[in-house]
Backbone as numpy.savetxt, mean C-alpha at the origin, in Angstrom:
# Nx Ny Nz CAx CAy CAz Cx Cy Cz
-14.69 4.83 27.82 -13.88 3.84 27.10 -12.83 4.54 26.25
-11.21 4.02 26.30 -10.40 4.39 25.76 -10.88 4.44 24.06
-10.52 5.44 23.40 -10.15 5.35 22.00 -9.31 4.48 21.74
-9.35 3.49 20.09 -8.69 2.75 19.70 -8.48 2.74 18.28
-7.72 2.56 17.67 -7.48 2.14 16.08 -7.17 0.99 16.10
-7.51 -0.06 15.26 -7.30 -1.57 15.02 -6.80 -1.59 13.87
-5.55 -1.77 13.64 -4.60 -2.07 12.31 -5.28 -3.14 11.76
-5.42 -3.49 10.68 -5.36 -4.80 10.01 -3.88 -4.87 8.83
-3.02 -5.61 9.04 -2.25 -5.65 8.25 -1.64 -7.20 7.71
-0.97 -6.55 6.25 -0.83 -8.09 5.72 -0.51 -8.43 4.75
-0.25 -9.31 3.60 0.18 -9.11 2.05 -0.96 -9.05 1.21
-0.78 -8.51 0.38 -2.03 -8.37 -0.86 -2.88 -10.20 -0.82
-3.89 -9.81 -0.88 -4.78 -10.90 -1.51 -5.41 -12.03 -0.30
-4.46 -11.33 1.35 -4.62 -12.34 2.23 -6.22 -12.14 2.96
-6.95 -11.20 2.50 -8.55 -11.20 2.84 -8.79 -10.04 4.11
-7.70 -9.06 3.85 -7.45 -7.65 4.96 -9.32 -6.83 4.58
-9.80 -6.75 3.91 -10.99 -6.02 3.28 -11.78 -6.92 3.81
-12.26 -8.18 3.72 -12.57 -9.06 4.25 -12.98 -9.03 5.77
-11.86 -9.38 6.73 -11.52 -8.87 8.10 -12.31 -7.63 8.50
-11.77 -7.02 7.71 -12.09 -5.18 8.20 -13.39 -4.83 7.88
-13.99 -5.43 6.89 -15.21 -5.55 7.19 -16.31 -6.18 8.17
-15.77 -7.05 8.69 -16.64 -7.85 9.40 -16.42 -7.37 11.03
-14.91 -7.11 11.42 -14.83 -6.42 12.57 -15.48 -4.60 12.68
-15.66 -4.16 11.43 -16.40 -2.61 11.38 -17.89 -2.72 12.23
-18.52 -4.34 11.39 -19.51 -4.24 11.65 -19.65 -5.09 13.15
-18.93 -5.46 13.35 -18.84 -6.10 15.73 -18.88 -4.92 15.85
-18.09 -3.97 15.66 -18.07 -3.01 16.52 -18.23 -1.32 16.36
-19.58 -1.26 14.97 -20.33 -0.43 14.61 -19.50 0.87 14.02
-18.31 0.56 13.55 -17.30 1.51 13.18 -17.66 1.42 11.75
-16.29 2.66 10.70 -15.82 2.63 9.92 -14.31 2.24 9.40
-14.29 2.00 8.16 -13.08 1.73 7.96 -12.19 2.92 7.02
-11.05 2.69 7.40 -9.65 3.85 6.57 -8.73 3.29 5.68
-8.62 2.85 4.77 -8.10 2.26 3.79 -6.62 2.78 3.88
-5.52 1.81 3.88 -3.93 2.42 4.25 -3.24 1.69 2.97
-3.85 1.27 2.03 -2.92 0.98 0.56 -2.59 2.31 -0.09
-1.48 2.26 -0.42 -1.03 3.30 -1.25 -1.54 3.84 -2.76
-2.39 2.66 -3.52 -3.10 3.16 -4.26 -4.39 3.22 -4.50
-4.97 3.11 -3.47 -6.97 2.60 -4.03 -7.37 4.21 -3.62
-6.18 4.88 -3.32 -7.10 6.17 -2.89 -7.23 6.92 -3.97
-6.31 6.69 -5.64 -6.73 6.88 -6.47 -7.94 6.67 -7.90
-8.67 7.37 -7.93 -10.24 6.99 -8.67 -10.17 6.72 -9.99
-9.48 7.02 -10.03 -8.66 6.38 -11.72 -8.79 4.82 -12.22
-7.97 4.33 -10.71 -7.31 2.92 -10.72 -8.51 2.08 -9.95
-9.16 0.91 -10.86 -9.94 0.77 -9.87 -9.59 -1.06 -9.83
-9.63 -1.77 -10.88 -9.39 -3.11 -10.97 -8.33 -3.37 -10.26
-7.02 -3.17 -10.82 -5.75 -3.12 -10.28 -4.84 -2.87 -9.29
-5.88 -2.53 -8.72 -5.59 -2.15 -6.75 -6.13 -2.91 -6.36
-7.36 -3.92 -6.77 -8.10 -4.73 -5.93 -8.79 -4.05 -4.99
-9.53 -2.89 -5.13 -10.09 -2.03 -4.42 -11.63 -2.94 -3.72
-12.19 -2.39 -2.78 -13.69 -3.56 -2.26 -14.14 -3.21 -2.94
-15.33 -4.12 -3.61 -16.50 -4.55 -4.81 -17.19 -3.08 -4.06
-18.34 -3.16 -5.19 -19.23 -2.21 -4.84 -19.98 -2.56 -3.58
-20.68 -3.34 -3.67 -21.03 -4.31 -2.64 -20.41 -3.77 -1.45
-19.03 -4.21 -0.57 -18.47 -4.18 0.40 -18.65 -3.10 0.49
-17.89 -1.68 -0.28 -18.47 -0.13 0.12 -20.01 0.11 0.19
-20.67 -0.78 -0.06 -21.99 -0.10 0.63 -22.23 -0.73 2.20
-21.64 -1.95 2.31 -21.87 -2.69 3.63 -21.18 -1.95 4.93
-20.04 -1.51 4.55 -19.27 -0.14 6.04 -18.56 0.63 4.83
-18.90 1.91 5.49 -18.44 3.39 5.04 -16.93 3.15 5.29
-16.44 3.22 3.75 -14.52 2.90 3.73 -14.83 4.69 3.77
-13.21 4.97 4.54 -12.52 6.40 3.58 -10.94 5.90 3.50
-10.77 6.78 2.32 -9.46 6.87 1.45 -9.41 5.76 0.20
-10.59 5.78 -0.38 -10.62 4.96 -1.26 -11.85 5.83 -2.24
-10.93 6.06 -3.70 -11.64 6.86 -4.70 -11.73 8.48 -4.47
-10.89 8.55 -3.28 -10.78 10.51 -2.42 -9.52 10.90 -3.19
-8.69 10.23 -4.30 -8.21 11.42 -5.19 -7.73 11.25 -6.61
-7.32 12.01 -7.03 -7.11 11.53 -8.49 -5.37 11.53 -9.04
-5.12 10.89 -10.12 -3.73 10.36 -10.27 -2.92 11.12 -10.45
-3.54 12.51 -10.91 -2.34 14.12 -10.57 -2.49 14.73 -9.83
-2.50 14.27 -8.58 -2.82 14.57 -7.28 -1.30 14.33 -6.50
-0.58 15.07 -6.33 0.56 14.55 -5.26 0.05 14.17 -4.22
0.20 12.96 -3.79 0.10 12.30 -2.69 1.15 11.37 -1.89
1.80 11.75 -0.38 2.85 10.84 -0.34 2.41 10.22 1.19
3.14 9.56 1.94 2.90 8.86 3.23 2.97 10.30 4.42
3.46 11.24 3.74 3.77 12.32 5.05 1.64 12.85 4.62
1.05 12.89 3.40 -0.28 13.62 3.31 -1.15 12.38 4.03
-0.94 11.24 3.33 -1.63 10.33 4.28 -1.89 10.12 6.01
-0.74 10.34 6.33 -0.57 10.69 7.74 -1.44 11.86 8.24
-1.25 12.95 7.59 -1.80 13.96 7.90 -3.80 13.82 8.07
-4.05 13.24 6.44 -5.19 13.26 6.20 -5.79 11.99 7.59
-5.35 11.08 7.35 -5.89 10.03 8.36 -5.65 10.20 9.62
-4.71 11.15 10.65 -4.63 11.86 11.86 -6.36 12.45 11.71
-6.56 13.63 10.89 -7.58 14.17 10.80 -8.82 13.54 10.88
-8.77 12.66 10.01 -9.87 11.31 9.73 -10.31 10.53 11.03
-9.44 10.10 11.75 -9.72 9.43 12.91 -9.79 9.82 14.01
-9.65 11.07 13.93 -9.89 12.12 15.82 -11.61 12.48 15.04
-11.58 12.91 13.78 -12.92 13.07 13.63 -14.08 11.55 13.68
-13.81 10.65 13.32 -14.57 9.20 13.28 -15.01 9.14 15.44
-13.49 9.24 15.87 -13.75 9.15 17.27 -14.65 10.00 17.96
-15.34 10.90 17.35 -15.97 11.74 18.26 -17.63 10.44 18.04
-17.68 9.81 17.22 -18.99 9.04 17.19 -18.46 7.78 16.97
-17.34 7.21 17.35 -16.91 5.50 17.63 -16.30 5.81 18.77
-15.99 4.35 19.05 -14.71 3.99 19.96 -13.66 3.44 19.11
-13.99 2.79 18.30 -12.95 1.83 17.24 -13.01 2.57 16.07
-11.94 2.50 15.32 -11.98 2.80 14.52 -11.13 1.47 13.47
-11.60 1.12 12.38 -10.70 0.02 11.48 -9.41 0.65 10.45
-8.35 0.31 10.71 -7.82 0.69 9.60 -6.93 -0.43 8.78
-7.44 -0.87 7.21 -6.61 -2.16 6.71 -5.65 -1.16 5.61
-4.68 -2.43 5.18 -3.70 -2.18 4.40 -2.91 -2.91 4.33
-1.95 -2.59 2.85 -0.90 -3.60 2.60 -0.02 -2.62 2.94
0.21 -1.21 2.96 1.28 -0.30 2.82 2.12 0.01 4.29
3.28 -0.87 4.45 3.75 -0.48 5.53 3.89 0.85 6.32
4.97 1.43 4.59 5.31 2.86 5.02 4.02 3.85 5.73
2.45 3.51 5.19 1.26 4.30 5.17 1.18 4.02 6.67
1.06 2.69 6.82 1.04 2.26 8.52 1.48 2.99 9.46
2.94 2.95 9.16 4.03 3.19 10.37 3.67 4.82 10.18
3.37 5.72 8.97 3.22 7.06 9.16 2.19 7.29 10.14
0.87 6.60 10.34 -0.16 6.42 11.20 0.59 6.33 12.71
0.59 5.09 12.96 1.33 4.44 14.15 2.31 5.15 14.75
3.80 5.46 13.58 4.61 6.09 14.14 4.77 7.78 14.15
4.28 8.01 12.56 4.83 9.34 12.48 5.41 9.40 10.86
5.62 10.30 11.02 6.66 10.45 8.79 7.52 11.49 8.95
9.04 10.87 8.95 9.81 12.13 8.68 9.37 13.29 7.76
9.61 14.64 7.82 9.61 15.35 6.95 11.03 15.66 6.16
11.27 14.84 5.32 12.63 14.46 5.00 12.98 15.79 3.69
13.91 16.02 3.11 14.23 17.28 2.63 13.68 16.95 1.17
12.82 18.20 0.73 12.35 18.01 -0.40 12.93 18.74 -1.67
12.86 17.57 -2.85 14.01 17.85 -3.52 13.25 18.98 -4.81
13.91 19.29 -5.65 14.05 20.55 -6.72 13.49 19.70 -7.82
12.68 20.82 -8.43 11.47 20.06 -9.59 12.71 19.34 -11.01
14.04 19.93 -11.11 14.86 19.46 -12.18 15.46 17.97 -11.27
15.51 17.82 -10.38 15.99 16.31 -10.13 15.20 15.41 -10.01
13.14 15.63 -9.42 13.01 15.30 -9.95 12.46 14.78 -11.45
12.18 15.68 -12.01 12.43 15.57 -13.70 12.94 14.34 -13.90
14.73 14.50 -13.57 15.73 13.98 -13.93 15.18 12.38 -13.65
15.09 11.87 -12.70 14.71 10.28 -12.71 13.13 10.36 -13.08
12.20 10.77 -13.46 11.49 10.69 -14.12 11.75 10.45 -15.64
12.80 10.78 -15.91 13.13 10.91 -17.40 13.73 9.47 -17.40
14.74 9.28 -16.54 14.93 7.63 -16.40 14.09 6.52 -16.45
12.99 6.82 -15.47 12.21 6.07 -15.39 11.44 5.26 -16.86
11.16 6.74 -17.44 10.48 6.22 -18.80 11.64 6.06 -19.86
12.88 6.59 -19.38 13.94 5.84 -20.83 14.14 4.54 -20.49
14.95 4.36 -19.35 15.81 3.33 -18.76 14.76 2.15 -17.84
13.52 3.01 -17.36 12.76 1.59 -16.56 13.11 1.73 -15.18
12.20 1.00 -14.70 12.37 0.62 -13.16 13.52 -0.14 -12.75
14.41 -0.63 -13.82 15.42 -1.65 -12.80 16.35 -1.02 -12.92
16.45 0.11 -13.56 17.69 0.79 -13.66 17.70 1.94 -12.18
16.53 2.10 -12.04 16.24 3.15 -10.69 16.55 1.91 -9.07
15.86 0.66 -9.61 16.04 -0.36 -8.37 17.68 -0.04 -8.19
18.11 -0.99 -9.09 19.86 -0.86 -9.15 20.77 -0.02 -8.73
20.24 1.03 -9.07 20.82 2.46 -8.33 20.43 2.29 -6.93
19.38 1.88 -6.43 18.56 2.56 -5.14 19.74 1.63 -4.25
19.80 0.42 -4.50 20.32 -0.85 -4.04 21.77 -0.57 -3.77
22.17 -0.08 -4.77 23.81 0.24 -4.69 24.24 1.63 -3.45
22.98 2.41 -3.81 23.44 3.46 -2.72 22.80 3.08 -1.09
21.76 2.89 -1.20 20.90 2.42 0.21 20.63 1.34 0.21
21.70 0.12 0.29 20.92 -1.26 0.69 19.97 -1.37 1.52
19.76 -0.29 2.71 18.87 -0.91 3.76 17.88 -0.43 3.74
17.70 0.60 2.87 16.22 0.87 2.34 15.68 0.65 1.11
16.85 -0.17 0.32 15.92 -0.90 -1.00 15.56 -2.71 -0.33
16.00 -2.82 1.04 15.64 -4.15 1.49 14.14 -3.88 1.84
14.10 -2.78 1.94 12.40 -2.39 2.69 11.43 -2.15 1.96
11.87 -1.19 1.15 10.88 -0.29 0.25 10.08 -1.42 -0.88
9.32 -0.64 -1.26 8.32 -1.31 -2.25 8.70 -1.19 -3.23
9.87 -2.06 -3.85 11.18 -1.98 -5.04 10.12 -1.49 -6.81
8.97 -1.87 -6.52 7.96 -1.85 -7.68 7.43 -0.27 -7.81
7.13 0.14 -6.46 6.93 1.57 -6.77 7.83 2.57 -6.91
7.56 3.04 -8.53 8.38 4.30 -8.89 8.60 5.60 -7.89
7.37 5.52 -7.25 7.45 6.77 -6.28 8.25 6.72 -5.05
8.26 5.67 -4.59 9.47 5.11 -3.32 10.99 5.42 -3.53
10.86 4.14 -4.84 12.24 4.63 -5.35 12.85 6.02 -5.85
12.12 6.99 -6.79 12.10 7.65 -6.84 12.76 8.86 -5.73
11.63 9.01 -4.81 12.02 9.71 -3.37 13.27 9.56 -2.56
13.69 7.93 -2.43 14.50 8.03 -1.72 16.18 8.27 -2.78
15.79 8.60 -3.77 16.86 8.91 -4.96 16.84 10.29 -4.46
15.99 11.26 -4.92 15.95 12.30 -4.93 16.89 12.85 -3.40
16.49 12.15 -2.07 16.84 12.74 -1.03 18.54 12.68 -1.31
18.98 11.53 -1.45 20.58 11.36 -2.04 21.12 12.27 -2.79
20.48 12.44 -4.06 20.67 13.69 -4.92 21.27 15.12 -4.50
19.79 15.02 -3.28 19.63 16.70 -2.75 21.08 16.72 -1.93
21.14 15.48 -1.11 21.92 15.84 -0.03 22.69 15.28 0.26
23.02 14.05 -0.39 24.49 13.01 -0.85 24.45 12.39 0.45
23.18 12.19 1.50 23.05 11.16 2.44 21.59 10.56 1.99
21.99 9.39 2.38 20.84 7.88 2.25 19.54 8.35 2.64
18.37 8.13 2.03 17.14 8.21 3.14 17.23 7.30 4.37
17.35 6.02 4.47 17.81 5.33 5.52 18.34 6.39 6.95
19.71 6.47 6.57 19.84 7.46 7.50 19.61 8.54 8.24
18.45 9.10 7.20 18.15 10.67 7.35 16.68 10.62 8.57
16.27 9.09 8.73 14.84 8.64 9.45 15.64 9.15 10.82
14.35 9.68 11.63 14.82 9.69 12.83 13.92 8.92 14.07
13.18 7.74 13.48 12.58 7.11 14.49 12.33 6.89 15.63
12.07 8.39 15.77 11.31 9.02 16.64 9.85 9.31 16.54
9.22 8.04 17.73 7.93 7.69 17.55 7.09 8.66 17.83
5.98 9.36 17.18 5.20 10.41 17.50 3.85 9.85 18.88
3.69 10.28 19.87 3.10 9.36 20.50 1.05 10.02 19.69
0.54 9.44 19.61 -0.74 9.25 19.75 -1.60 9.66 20.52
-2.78 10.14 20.64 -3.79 10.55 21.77 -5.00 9.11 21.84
-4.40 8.07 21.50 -5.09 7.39 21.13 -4.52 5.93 21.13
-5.40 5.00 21.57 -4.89 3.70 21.42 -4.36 2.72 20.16
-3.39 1.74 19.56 -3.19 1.52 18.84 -2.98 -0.25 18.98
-3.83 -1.12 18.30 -3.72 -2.32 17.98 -3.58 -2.85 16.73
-2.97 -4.03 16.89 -2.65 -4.36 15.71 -2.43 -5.81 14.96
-3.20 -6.18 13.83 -3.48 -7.43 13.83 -2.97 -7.83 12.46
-2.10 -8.69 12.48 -1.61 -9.06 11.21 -2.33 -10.44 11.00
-2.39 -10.68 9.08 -2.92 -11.91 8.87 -1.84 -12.57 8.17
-1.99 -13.65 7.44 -0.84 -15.10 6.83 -1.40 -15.84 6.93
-0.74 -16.66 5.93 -1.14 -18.22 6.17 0.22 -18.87 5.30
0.01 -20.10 4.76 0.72 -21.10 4.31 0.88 -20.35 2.83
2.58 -20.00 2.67 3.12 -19.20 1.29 2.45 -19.53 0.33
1.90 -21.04 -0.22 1.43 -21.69 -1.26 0.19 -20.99 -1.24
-0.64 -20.85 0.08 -1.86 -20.20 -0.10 -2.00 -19.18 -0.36
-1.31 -18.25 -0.20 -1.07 -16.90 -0.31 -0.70 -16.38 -1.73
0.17 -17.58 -2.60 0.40 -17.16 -4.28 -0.62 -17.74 -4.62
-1.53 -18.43 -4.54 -2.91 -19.11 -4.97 -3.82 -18.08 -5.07
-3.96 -17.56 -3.79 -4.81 -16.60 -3.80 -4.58 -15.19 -4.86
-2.75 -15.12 -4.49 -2.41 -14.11 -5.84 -3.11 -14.27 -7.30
-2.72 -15.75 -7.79 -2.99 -16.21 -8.84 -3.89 -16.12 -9.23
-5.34 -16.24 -8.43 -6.53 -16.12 -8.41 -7.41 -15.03 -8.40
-6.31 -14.20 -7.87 -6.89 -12.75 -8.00 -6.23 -11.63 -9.45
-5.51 -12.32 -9.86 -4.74 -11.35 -11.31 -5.67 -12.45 -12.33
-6.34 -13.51 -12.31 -7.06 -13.87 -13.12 -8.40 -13.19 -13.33
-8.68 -12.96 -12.03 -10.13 -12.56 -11.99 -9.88 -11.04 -12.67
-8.72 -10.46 -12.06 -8.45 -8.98 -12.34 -8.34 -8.78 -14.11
-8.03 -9.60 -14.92 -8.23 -9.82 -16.04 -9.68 -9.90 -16.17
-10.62 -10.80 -15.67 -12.14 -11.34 -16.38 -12.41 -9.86 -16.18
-12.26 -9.33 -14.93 -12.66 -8.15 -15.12 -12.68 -6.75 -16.07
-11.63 -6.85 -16.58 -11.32 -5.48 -17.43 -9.96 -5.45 -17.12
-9.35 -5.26 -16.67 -7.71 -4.89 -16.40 -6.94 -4.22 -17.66
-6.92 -5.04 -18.61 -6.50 -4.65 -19.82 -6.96 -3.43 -20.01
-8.34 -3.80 -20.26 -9.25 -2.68 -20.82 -9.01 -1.38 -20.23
-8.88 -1.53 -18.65 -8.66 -0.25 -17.82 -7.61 0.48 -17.96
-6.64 -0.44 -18.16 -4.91 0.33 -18.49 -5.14 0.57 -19.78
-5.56 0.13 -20.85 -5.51 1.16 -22.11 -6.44 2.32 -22.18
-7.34 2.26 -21.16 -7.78 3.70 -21.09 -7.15 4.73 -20.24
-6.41 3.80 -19.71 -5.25 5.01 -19.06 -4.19 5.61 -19.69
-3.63 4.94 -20.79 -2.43 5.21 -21.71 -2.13 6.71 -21.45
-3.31 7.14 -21.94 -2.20 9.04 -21.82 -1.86 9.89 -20.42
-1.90 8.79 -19.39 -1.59 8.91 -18.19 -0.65 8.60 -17.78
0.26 7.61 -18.41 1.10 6.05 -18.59 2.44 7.33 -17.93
2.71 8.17 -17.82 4.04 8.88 -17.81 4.09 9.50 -15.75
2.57 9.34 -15.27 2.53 9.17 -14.09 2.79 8.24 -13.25
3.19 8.59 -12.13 3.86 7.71 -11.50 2.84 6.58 -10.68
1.96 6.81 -10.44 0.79 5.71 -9.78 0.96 4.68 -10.65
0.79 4.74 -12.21 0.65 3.99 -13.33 1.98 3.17 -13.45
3.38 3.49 -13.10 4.13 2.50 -13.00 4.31 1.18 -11.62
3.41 1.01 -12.09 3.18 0.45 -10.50 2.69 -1.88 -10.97
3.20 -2.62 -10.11 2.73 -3.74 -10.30 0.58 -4.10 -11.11
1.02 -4.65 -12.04 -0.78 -4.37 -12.86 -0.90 -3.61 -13.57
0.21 -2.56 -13.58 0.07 -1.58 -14.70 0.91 -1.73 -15.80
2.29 -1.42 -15.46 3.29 -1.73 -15.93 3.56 -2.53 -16.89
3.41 -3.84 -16.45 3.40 -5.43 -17.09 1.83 -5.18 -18.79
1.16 -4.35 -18.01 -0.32 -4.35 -19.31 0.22 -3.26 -20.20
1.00 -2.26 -19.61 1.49 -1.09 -21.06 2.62 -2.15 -21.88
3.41 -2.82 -20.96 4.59 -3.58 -21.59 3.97 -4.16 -23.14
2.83 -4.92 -22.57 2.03 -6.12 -23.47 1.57 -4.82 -24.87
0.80 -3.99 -24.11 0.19 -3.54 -25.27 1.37 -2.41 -26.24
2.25 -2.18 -25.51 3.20 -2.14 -26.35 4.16 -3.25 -27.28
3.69 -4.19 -26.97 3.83 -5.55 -28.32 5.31 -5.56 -27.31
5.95 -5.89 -26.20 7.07 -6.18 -25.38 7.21 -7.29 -25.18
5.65 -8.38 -24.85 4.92 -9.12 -24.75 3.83 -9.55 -24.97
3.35 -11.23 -25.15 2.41 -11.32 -25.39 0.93 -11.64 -24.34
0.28 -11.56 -24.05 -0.89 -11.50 -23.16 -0.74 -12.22 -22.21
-0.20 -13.76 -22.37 -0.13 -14.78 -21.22 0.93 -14.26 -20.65
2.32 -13.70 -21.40 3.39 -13.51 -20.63 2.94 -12.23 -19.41
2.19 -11.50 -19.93 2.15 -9.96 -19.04 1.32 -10.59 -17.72
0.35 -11.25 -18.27 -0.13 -11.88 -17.01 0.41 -12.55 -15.66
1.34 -13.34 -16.55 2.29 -13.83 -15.39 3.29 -13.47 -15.21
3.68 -12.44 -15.62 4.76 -10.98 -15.16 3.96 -10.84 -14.05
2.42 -10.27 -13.87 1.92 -9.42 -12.87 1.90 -10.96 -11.63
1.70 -11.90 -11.87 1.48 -12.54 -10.89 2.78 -12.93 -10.38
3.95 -12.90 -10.83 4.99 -13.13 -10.40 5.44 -11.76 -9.33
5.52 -10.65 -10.00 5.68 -9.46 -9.30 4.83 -9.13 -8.53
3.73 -9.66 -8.34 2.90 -9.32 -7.03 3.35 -10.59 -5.76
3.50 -11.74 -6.45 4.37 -12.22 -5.20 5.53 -12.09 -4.93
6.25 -11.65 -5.62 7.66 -10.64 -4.97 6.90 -10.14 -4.15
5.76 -9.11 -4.32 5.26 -7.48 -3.63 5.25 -8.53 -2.21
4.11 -9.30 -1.83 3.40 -9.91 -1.06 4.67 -10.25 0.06
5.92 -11.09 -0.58 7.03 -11.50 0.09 7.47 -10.21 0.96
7.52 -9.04 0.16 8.18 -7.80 0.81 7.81 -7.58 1.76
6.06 -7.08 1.48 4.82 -6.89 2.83 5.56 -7.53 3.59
5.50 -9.02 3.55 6.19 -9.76 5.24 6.98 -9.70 5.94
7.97 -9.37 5.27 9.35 -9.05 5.50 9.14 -7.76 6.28
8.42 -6.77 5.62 8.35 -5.66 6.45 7.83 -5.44 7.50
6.37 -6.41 8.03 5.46 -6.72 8.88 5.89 -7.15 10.17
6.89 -8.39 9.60 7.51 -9.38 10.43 8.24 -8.21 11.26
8.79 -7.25 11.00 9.67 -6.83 11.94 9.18 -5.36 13.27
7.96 -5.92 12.94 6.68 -5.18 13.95 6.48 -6.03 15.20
6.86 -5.82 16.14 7.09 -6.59 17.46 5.54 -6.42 17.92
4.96 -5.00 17.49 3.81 -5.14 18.30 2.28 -5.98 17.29
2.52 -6.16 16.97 1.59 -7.30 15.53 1.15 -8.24 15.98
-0.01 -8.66 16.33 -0.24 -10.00 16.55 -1.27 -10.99 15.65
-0.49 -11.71 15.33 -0.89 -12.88 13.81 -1.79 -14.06 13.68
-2.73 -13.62 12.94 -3.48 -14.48 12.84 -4.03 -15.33 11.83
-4.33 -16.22 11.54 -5.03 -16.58 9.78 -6.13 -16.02 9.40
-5.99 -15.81 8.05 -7.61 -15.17 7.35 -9.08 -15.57 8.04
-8.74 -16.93 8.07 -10.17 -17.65 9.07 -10.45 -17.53 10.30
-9.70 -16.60 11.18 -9.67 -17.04 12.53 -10.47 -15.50 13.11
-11.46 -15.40 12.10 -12.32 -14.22 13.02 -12.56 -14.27 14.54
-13.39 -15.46 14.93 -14.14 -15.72 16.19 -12.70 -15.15 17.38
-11.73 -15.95 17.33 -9.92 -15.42 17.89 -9.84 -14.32 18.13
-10.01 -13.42 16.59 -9.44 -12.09 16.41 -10.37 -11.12 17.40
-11.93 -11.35 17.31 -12.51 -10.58 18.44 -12.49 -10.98 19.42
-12.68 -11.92 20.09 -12.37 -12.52 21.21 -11.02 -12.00 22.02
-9.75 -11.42 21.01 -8.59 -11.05 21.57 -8.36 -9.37 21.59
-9.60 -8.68 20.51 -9.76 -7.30 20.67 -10.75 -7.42 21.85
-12.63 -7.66 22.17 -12.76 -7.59 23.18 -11.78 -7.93 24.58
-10.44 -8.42 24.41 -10.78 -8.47 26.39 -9.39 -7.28 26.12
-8.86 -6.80 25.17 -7.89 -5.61 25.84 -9.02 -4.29 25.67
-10.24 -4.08 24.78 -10.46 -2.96 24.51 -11.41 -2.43 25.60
């Protein structure tokens, strides 16, 4: 039987952990976690990382495997999860991999430029922005020089933006341009299953999940992060909005619905980026019985 990887992909909150759990266990696999931040052990509320619970029910990896001064970008991910899944295959056939992170995806699927890496004073330099001037001053910039990769990118993460600044910097051409999408082929099969449903359901579920992410600790977690606050994981949607507050910027209800507003921006993006995956095939959160029914008859 051919080797396979089964994408699960989709916007935050649409029940990808969920899915990927329940197809691990049809088909006696593990799962590879492709969000850009749960692989940090730091962050644990605010990623919406699986309950304790779910990590004991199928063996996740890349979730809690590093810590927040850890450079980590989509070219190490690639690397690490290449590694990860030729090793899983020697004792599966399937392997699960969920996520919201396109870029993490397509490094899997497609490949990751090794795009030119820039000099520790530039980036300094928008680091220093970042914490004078903020994230919209880095968006604004990104937008003005690369429209077609601030239409893509994850406008919330400092590190995106960041990067594709730096490459401009280094080399006074766009990251956009510098991609050479050129697909790396695979030794290995690749499927891929996107979820959605009805937009209203999808900010409900947001809504529902930055509440709970509060009952939980959230607050509590980001002020024990404070002397971390100058890393870049930490400027990130959930974080951001809770240093704002506890820096008296805002008051508690407002930060809250800062984060729920900016996570459905995030969620909108995911789609946008998803949508333009020809090979994706879409399904609703509920439609398990479908989803195997349509992996058994290709696998």
């Amino acid at each position: 039987m051919s080797k396979t990887l089964i994408i699960i992909a989709g916007p935050t909150a649409i029940g990808k952990t969920s899915l990927a759990i329940s197809l691990a266990k049809h088909f006696k696999t593990e799962i590879i976690s492709a969000d850009s931040r749960q692989f940090y052990r730091e962050m644990n509320i605010g990623t919406a990382k699986p309950s304790e619970v779910e990590l004991k029910e199928v063996k996740h990896h890349l979730i809690n495997s590093h810590s927040i001064l850890d450079q980590f970008n989509a070219g190490d991910f690639e690397k690490e999860s290449i590694e990860l899944i030729n090793k899983l295959f020697l004792d599966h056939d399937q392997v699960i991999m969920a996520g919201g992170s396109g870029l993490f995806i397509n490094a899997v699927s497609h490949g990751f430029d090794q795009l030119p890496i820039a000099s520790e004073e530039i980036r300094t330099y928008f680091n220093t922005i970042l914490e004078e001037k903020g994230i919209k001053f880095l968006q604004d910039r990104l937008k003005k020089i690369d429209p077609v990769y601030y239409k893509e990118v994850d406008i919330f993460n400092p590190q995106r933006i960041i990067r594709a600044l730096e490459v401009f910097e280094s080399t006074g051409k766009t990251f956009s341009s510098l991609r050479t999408n050129i697909k790396k082929q695979r030794p290995f099969n690749i499927v891929k299953i996107g979820l959605n449903t009805d937009r209203n359901i999808v900010y409900e579920r947001i809504n529902l999940r930055v509440d709970q992410m509060i009952k939980d600790g959230l607050i509590e977690e980001v002020e024990g992060l404070k002397s971390f606050r100058h890393l870049n994981p930490l400027n990130t949607v959930g974080y951001s909005e809770i240093f704002n507050y506890l820096d008296g910027k805002s008051n508690r209800e407002e930060a809250i619905e800062k984060i729920k507003q900016n996570t459905r921006r995030f969620a909108k993006r995911q789609l946008t980026w998803f949508k333009k995956s020809e090979d994706i095939k879409w399904y609703k959160p509920d439609e398990l019985e479908p989803i195997i029914q349509h992996l058994n008859s290709i696998l």
